[in-house]
C-alpha positions as CSV (number, residue, x, y, z in Angstrom):
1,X,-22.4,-25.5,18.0
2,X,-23.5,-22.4,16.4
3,X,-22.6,-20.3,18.9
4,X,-18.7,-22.1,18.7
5,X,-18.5,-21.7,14.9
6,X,-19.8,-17.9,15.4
7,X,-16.7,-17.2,17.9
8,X,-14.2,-18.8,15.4
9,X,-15.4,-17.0,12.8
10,X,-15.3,-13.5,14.5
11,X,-12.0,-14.3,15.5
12,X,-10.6,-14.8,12.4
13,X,-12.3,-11.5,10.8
14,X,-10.7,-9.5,13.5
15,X,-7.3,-11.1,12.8
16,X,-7.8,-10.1,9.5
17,X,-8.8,-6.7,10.1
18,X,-5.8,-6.4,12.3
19,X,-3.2,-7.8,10.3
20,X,0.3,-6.3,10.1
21,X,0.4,-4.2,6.8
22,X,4.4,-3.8,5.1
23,X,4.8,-0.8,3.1
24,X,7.7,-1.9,0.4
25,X,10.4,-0.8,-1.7
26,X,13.4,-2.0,-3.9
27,X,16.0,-3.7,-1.4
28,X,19.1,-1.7,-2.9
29,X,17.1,1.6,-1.1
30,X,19.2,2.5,1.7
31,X,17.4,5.6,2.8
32,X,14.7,6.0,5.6
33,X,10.9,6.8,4.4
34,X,8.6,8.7,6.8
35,X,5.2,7.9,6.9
36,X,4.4,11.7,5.3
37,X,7.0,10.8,2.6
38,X,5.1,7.3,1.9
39,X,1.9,9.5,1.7
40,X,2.6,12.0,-0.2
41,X,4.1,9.8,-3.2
42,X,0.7,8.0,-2.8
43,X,-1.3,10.8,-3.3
44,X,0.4,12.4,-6.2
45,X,2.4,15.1,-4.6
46,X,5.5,13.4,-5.0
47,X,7.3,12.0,-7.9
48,X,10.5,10.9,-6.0
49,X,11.8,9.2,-2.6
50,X,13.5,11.7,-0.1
51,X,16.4,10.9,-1.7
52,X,15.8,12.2,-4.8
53,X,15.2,8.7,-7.2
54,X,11.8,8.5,-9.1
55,X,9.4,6.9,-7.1
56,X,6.7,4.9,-8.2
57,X,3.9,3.6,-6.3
58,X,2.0,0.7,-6.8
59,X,-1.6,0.3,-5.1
60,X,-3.6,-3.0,-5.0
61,X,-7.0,-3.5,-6.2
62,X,-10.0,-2.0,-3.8
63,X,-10.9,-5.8,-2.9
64,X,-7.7,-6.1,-1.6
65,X,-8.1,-5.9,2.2
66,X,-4.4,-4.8,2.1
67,X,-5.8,-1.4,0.5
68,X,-8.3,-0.3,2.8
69,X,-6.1,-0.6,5.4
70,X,-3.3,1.4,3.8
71,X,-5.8,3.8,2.7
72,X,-7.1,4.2,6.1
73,X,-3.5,3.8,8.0
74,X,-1.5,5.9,5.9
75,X,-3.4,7.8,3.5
76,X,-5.8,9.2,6.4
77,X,-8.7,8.2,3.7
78,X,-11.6,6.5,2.9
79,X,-11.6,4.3,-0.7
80,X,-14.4,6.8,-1.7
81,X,-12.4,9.7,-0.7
82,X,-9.4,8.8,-2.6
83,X,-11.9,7.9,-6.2
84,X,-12.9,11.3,-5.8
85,X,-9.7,12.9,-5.2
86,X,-8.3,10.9,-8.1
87,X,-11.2,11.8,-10.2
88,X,-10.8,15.9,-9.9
89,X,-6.9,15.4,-10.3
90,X,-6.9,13.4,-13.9
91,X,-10.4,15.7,-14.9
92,X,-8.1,19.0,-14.2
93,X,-4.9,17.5,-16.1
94,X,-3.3,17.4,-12.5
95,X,-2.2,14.0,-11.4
96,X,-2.1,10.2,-12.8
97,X,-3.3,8.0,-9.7
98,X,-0.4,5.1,-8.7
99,X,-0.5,1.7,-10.6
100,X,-2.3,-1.0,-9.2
101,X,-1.3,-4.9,-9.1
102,X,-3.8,-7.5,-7.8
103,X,-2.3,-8.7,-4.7
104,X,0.3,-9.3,-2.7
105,X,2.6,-11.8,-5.1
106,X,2.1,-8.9,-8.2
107,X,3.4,-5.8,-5.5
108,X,6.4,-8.5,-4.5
109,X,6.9,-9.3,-7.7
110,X,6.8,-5.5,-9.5
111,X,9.0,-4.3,-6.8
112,X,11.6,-6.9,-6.4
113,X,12.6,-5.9,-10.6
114,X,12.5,-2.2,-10.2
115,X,14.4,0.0,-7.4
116,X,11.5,3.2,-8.3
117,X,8.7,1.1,-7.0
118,X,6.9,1.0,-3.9
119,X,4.2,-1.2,-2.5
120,X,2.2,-2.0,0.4
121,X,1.6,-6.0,1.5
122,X,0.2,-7.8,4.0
123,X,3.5,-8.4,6.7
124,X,2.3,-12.2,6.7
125,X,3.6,-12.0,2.2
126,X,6.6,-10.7,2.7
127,X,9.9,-12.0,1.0
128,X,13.2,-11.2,0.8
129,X,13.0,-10.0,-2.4
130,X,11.6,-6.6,-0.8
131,X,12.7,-3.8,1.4
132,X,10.1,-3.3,4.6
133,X,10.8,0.5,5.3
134,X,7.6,1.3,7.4
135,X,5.0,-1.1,9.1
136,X,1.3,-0.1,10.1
């Protein structure tokens, strides 16, 4: 029985860790985002979509398993790696990091009313309220 209820639960953990992650935008956005594009608005370096429109991004929360995976995916970085970028960039007057939403529904929600915003989701949350333009 143990042994039954350990497989089940490792194969739900490893679903998890491999779920589909939707990165999000507006769904008047016409334009095509490249994953370099999608980092670099992340990360601070920058403040509009390849088409020239503001752009901002909206993270989730670190408990979010949606965020390590985009931090990972994307980003190319650890959750401590991206604290401590963050941190030198506001110290030295440099950078604001992105605003953050607590899950899914708040990043559908936030981006669905405003065409500058983009997100990253879980694929399994997605709605068409939202633009997918990149999947990881």
């Amino acid at each position: 029985m143990r042994k039954s209820v350990f497989i089940v639960v490792a194969s739900l953990v490893s679903l998890m860790a491999n779920a589909e992650l939707a990165v999000v935008v507006h769904p008047s956005y016409a334009d095509a985002i490249s994953q370099d594009d999608i980092a670099k608005i992340f990360l601070g370096k920058a403040k509009t979509f390849p088409n020239g429109s503001p752009a901002v991004p909206i993270n989730q929360e670190d408990s979010q398993s949606a965020t390590d995976e985009f931090n990972n995916k994307v980003l190319g970085k650890s959750s401590t790696q991206l604290k401590a970028y963050w941190s030198k960039l506001v110290f030295t007057g440099k950078g604001t990091p992105p605003k953050e939403a607590t899950n899914d529904a708040q990043v559908l929600e936030l981006i669905a009313n405003n065409p500058n915003m983009i997100g990253y989701l879980d694929a399994s949350a997605l709605s068409a309220d939202v633009k997918v333009v990149a999947r990881f």
